[in-house]
SERO-169973 format. One line per 8 residues: number of its first residue (from 1); for each residue x, y, z of N, C-alpha, C, O. Coordinates in pm, whole numbers, padded with zeros to 5 digits. Atoms other than C-alpha are relative to their C-alpha. Example, Ala and Ser with C-alpha at 12.3 -4.5 7.8 and 13.67 -1.06 7.14 Angstrom:
BEGIN
1) 00089:-00119:00000:01230:-00450:00780:00090:00120:00000:00194:00118:00066 ~ -00082:-00119:-00006:01367:-00106:00714:-00077:00109:00073:-00026:00220:00090
% end
This chain:
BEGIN
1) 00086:-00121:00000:00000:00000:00000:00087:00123:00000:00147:00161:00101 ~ -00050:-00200:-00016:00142:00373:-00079:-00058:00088:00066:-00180:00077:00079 ~ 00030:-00106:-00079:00108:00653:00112:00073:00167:-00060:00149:00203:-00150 ~ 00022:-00128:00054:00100:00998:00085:00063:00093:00108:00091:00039:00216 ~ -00038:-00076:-00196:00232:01322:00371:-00100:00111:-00063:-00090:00172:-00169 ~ 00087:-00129:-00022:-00059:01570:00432:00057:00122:00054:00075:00147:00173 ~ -00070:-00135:-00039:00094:01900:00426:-00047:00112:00100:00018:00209:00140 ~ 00083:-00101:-00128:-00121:02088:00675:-00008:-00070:00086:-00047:00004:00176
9) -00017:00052:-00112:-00098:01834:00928:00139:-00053:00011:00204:-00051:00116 ~ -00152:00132:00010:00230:01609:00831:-00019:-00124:00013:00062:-00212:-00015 ~ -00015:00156:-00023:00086:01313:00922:-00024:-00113:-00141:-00091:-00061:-00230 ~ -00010:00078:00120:00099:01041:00645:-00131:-00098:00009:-00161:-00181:00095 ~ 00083:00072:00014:-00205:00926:00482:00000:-00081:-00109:00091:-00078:-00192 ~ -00006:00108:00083:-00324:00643:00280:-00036:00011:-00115:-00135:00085:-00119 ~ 00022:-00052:00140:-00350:00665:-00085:-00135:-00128:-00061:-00218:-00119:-00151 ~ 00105:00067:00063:-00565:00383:-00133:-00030:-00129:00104:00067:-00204:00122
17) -00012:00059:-00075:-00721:00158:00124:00033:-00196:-00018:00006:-00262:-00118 ~ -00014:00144:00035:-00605:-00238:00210:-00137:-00079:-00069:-00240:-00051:-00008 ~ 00077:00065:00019:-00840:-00490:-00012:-00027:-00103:00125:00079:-00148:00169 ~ 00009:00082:-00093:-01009:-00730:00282:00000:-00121:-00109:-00019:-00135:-00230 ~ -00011:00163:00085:-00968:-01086:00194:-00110:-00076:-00012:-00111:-00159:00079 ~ 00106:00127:00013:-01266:-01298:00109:-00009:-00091:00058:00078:-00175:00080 ~ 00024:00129:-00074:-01458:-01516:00292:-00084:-00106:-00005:-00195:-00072:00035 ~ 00129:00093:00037:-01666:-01816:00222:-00105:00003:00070:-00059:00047:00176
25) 00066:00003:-00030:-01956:-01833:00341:-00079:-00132:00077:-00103:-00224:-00002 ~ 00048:00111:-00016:-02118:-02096:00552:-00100:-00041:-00047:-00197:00036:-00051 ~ 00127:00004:00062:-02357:-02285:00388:-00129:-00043:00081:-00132:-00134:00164 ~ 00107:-00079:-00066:-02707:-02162:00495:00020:00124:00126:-00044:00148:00228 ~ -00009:-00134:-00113:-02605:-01866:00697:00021:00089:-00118:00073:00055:-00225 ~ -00025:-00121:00072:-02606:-01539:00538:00137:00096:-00026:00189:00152:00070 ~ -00083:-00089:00019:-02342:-01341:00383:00005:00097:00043:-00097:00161:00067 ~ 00045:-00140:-00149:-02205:-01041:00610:00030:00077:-00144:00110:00054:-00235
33) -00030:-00113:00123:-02283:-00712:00370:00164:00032:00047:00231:00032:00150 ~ -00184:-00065:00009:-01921:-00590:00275:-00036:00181:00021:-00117:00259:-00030 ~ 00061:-00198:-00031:-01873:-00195:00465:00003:00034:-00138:00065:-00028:-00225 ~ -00004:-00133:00019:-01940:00081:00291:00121:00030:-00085:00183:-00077:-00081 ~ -00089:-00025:00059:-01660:00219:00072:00030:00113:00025:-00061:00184:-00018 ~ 00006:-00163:-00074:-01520:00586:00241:-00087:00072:-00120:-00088:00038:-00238 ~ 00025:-00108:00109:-01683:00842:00053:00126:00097:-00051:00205:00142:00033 ~ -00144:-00048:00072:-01395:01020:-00224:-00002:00144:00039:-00104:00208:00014
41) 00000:-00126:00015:-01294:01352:-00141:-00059:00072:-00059:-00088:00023:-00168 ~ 00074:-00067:00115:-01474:01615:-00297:00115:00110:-00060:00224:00125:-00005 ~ -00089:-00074:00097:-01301:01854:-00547:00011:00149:00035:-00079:00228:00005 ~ 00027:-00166:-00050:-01213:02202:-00400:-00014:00078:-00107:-00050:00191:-00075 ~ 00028:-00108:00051:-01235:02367:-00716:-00110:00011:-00037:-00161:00122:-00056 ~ 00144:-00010:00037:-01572:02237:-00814:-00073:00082:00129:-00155:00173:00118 ~ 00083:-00072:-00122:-01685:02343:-00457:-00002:00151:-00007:-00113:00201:00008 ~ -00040:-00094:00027:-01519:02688:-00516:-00074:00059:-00104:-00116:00175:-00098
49) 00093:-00098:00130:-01703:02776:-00838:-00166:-00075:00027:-00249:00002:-00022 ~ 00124:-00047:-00034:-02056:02636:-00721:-00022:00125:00125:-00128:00181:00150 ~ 00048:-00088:-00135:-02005:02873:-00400:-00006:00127:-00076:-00100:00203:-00051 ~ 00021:-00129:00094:-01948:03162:-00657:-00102:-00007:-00093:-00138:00107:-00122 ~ 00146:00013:00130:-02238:03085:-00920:-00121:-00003:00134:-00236:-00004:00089 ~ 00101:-00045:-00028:-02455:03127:-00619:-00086:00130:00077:-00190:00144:00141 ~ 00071:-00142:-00005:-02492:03490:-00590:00106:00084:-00106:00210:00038:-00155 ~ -00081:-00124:00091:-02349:03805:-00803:00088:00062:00095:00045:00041:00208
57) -00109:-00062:-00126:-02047:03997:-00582:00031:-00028:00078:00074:00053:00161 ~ -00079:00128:-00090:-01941:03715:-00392:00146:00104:00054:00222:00153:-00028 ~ -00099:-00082:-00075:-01685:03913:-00151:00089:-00100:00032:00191:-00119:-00034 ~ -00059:00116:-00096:-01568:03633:00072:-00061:-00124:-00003:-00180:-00153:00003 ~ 00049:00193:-00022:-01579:03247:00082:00053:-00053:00097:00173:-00077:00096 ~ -00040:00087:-00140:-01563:03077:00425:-00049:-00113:00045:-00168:-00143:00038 ~ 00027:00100:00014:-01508:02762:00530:00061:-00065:00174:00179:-00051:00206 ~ -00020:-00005:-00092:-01523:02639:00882:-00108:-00123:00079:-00231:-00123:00073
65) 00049:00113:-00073:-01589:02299:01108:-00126:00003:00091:-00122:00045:00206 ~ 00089:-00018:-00048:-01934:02266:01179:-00103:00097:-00042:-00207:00121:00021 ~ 00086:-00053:00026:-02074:02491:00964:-00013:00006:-00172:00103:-00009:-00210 ~ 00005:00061:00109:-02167:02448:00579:00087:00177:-00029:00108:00279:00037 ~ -00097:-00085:00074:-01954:02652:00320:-00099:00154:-00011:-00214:00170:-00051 ~ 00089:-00150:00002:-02068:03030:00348:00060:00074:-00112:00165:00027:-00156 ~ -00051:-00077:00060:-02017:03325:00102:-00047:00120:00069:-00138:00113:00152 ~ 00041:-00133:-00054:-02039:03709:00190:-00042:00093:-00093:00046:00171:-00128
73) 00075:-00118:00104:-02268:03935:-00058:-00069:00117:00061:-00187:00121:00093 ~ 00070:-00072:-00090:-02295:04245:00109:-00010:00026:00135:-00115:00085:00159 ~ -00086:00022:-00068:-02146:04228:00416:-00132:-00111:00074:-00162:-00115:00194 ~ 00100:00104:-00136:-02420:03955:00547:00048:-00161:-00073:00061:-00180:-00194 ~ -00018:00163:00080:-02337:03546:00482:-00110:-00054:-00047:-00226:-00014:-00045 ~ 00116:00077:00046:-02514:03317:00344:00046:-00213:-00039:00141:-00244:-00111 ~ -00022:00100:-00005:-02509:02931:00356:00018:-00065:-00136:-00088:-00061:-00199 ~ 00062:00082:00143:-02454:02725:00011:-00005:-00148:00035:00094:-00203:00085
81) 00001:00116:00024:-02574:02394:-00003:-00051:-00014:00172:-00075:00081:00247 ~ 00045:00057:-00133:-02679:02188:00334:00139:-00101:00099:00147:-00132:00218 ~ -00104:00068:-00039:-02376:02002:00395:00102:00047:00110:00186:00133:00080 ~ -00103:-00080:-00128:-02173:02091:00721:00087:-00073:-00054:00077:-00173:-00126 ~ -00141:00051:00014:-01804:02057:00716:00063:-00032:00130:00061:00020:00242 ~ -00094:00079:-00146:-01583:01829:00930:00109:00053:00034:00136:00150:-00037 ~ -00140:-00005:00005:-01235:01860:01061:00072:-00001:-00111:00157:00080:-00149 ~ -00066:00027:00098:-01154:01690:00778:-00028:00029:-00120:00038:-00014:-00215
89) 00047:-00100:00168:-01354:01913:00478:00145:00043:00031:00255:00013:-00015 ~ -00084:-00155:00057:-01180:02208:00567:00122:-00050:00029:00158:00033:00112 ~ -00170:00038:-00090:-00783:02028:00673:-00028:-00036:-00190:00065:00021:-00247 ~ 00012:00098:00143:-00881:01849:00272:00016:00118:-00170:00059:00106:-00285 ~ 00042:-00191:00070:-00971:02259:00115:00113:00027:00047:00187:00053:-00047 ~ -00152:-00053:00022:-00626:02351:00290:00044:00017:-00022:00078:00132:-00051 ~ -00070:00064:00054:-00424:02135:00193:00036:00009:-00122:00150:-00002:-00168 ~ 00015:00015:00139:-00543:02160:-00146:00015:00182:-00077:00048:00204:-00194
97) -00050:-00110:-00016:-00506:02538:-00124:00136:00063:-00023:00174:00140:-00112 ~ -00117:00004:-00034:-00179:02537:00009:00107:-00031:-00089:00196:00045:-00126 ~ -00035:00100:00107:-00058:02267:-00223:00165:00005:00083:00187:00007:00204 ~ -00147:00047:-00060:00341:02226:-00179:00099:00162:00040:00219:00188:00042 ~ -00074:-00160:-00036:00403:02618:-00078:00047:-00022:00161:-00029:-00003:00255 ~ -00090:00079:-00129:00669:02477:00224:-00005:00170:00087:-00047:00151:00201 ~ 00029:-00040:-00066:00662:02813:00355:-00114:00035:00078:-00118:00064:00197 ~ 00154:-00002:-00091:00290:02842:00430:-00040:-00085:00065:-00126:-00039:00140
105) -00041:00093:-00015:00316:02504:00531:00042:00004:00191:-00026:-00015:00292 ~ -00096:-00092:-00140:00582:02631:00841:-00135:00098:00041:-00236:00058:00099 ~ 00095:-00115:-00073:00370:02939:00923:-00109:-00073:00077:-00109:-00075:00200 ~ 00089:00058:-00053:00067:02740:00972:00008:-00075:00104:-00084:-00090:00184 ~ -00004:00094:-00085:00247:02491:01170:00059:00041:00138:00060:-00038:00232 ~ -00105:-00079:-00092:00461:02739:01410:-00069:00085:00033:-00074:00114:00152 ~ 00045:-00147:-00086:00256:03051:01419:-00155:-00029:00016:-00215:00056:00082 ~ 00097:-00006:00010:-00090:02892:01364:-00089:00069:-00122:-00212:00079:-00115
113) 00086:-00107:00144:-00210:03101:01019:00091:00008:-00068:00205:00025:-00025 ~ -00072:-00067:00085:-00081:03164:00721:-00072:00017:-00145:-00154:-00064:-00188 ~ 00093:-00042:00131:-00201:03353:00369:00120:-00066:-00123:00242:-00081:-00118 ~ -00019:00042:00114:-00161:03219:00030:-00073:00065:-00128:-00167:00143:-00115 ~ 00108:-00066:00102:-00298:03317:-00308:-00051:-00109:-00099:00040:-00190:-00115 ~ 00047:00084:00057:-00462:03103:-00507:-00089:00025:-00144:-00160:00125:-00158 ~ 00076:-00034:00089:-00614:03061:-00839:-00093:-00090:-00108:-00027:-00172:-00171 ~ 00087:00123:00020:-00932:02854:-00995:00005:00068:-00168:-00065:00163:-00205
121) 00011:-00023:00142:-00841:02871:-01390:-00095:00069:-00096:-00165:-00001:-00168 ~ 00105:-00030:00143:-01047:03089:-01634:-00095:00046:00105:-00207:00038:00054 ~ 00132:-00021:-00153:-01283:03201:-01254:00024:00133:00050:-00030:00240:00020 ~ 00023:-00103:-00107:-01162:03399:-00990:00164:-00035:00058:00220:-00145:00065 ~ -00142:00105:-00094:-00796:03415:-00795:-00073:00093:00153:-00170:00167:00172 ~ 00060:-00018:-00124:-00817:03470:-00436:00113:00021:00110:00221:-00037:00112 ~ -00140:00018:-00096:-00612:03574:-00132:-00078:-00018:00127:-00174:00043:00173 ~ 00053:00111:-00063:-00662:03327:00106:00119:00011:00099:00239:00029:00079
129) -00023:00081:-00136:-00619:03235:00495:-00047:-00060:00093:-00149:-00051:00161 ~ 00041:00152:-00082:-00568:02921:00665:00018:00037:00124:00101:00127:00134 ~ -00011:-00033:-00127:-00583:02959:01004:-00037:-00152:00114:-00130:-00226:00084 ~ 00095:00112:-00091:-00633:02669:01327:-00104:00070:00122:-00084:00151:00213 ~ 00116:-00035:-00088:-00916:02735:01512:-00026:-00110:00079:-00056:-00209:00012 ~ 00042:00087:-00108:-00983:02520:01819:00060:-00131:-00055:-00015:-00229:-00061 ~ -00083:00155:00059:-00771:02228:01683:-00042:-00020:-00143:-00022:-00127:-00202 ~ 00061:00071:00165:-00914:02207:01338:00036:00157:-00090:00069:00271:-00056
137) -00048:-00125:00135:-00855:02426:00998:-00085:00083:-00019:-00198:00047:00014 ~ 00141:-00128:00029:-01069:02748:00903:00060:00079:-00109:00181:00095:-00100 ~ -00022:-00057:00159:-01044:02935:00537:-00086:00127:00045:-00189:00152:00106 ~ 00077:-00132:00075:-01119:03248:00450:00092:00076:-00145:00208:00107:-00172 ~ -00103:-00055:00168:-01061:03385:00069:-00090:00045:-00039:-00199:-00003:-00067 ~ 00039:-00048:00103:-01114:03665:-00084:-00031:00010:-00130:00024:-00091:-00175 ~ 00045:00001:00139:-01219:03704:-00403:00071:00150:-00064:00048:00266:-00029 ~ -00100:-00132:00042:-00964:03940:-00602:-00085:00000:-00123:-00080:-00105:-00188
145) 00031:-00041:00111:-01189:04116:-00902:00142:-00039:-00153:00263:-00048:-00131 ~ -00076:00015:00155:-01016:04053:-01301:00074:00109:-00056:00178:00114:-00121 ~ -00038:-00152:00076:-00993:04411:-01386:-00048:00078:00127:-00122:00035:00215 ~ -00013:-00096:-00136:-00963:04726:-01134:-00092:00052:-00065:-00089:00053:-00188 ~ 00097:-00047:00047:-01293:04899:-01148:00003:00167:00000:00067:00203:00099 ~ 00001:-00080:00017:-01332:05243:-01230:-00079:00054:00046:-00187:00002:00072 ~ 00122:-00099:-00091:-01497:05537:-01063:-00166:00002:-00131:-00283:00022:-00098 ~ 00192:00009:00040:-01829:05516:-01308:-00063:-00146:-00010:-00170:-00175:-00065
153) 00030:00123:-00014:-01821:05150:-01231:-00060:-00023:00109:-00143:-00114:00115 ~ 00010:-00018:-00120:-01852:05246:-00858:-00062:00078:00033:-00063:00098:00154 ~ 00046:-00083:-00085:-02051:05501:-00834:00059:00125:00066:-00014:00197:00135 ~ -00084:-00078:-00091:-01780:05732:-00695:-00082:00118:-00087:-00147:00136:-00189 ~ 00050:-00150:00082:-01825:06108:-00673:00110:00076:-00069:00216:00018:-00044 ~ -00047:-00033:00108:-01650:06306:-00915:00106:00072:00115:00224:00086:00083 ~ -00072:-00088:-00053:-01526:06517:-00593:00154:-00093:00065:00262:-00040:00091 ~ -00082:00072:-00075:-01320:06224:-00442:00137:-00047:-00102:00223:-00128:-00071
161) -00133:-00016:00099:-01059:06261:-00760:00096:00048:00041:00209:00000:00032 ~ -00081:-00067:-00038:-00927:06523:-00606:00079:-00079:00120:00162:-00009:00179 ~ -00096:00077:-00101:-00762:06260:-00349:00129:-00007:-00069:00233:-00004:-00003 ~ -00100:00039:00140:-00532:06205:-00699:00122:00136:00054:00242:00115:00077 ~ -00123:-00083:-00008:-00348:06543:-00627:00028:00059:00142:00072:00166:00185 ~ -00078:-00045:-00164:-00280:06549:-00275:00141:-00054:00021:00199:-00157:-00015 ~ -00176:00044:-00042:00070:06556:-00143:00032:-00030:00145:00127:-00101:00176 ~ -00039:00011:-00131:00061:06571:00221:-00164:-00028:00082:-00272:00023:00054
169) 00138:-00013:-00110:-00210:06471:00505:-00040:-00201:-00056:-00005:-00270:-00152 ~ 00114:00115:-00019:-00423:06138:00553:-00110:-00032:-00074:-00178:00071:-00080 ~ 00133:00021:00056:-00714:06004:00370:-00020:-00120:00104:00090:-00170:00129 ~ 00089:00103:00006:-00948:05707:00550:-00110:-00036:-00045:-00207:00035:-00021 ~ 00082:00059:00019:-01155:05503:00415:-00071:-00099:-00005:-00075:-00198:-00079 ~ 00091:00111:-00122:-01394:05340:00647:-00121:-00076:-00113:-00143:-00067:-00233 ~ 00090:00020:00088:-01690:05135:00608:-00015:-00168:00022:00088:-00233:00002 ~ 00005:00118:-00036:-01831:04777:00705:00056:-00113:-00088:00035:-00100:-00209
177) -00005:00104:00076:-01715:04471:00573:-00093:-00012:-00146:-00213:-00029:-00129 ~ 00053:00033:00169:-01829:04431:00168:-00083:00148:-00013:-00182:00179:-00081 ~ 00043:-00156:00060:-01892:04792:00167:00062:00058:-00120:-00004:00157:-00153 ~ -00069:-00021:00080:-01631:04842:-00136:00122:00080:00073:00155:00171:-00002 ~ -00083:-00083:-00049:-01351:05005:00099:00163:-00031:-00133:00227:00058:-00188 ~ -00075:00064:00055:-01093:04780:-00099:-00024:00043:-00221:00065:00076:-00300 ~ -00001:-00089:00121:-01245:04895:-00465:00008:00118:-00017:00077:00165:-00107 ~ -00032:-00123:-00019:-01281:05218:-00371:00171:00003:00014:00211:00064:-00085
185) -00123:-00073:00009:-00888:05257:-00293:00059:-00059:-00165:00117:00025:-00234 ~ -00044:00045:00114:-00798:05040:-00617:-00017:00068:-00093:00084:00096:-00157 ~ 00024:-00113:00077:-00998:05288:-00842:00132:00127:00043:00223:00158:-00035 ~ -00071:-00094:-00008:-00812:05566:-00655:00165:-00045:-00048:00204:00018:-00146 ~ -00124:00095:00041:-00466:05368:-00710:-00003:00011:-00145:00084:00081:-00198 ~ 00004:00071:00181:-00540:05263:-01093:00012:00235:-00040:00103:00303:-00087 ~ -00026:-00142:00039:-00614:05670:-01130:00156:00077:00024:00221:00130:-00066 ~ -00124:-00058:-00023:-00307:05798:-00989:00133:-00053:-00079:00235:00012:-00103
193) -00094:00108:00090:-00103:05526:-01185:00003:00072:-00142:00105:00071:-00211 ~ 00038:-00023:00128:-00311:05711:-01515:00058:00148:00007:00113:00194:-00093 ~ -00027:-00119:-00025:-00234:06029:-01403:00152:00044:00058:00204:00139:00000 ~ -00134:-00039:-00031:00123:06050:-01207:00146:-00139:-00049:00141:-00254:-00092 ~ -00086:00142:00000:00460:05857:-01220:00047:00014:00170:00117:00096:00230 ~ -00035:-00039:-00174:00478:05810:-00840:00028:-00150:00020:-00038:-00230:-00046 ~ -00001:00101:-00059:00617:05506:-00658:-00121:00015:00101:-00142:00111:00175 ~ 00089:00042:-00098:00317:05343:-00475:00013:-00110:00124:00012:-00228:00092
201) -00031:00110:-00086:00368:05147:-00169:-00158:-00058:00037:-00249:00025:00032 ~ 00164:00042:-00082:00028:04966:-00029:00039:-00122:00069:00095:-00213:00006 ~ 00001:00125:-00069:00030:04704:00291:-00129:-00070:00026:-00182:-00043:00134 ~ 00182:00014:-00052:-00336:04543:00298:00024:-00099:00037:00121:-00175:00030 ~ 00017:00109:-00012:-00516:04330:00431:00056:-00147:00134:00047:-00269:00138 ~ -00008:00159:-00124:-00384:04155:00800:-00138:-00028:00064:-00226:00052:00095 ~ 00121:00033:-00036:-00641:03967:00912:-00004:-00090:00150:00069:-00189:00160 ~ 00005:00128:-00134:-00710:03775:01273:-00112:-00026:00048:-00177:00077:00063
209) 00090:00032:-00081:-00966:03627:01432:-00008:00064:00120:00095:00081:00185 ~ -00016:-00070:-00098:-01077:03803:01696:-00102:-00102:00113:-00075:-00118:00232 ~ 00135:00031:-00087:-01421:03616:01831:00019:-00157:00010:-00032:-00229:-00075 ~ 00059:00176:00043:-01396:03238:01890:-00134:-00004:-00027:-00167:-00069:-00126 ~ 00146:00038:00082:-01781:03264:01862:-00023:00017:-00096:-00146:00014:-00105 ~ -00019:-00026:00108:-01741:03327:01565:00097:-00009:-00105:00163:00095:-00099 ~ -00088:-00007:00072:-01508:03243:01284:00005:00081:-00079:00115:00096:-00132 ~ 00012:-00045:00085:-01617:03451:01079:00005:00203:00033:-00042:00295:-00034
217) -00028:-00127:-00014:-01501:03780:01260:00088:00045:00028:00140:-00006:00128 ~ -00063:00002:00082:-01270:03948:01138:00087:00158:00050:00011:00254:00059 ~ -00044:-00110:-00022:-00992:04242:01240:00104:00064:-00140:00223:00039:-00160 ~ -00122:-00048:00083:-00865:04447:00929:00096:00108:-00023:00037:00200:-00079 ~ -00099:-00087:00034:-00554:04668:00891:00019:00054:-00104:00070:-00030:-00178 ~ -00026:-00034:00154:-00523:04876:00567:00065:00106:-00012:00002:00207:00021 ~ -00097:-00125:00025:-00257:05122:00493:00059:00016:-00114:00126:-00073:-00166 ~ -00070:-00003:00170:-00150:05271:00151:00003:00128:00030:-00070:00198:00100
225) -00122:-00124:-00030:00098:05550:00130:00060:00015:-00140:00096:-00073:-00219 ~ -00075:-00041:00131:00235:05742:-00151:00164:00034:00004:00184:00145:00054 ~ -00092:-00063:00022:00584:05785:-00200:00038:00066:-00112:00075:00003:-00211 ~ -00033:-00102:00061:00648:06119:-00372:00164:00026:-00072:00189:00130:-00132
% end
């Protein structure tokens, strides 16, 4: 029998289980039914693109033990499908995440979390983190747009251009979860790119759990700075 090493845990699993050996049967007694056969992994990318085909502006996709695969449209969730996930969904979505990136690998295993980016062919890419939560694995991945959207894509007001020729002072921009805080600065970004030659620095995006009751809440840091 071959075996396999599960990169988000290390421990070595089985690639294909032992055949049991056959047994005759006594004659007139009943044959014992043969178990069950495990059920096969399921396919994280198929899972990944039904969780997106079931709403329009899919923000966030989260995935977490004990509760079925959620998405975020709008800053509220929403359940797809009926199926809760085990220990071993989301350690299986990791893994498969992760794939053989040895440093995320480490992080996860030393600091408890670590981000990756990921990408489902011809779909959506995503920047994604694994995190352990109470002994078991927990996902969360963004959903990174194709093309940077533009202020008449967004709605913006015509006055918030003028962010483009500032040199000195602060801008924030607040605003709940799947409010567009993150398109909003990208528009402003993509403009200044059309308009100046400026080195741009931007750090986004740390993320931690803050609530065990909750996996799904969420502390974010966002800082982007012009160097002139």
């Amino acid at each position: 029998m071959s075996s396999s090493s599960n990169p988000v845990t290390g421990s070595t699993v089985p690639n294909s289980a032992p055949t049991p050996a056959s047994t005759a049967a006594a004659p007139g007694a009943g044959a014992a039914a043969a178990p069950a056969p495990a059920a096969a992994p399921f396919s994280t990318p198929a899972l990944l693109a039904t969780m997106l085909r079931a709403a329009p502006k899919i923000s966030d996709l989260f995935f977490s033990p004990g509760k079925p695969p959620m998405v975020e449209v709008s800053g509220k969730l929403a359940p797809v499908g009926a199926r809760v996930l085990t220990p071993d969904d989301t350690r299986h979505v990791a893994s498969e995440l992760i794939g053989n990136n040895k440093h995320a690998i480490g992080n996860l295993r030393e600091q408890g979390s670590c981000d990756v980016s990921y990408s489902l062919a011809g779909t959506s890419r995503f920047r994604v983190n694994v995190f352990m939560q109470r002994g078991s694995c927990a996902i969360v991945m963004r959903v990174i747009p194709s093309t940077v959207p533009g202020f008449p894509e967004l709605s913006l007001p015509e006055e918030l251009k003028q962010i483009v020729g500032l040199r000195n002072g602060i801008v924030l921009v607040t605003g709940p979860t799947g409010s567009g805080k993150s398109s909003t600065l990208a528009a402003i970004i993509d403009l200044i790119n059309q308009q100046h030659s400026f080195h741009i620095l931007t750090i986004d995006a740390l993320r931690l759990p803050n609530d065990d009751s909750s996996p799904y809440s969420m502390l974010m840091f966002r800082l982007h700075a012009k160097l002139l």
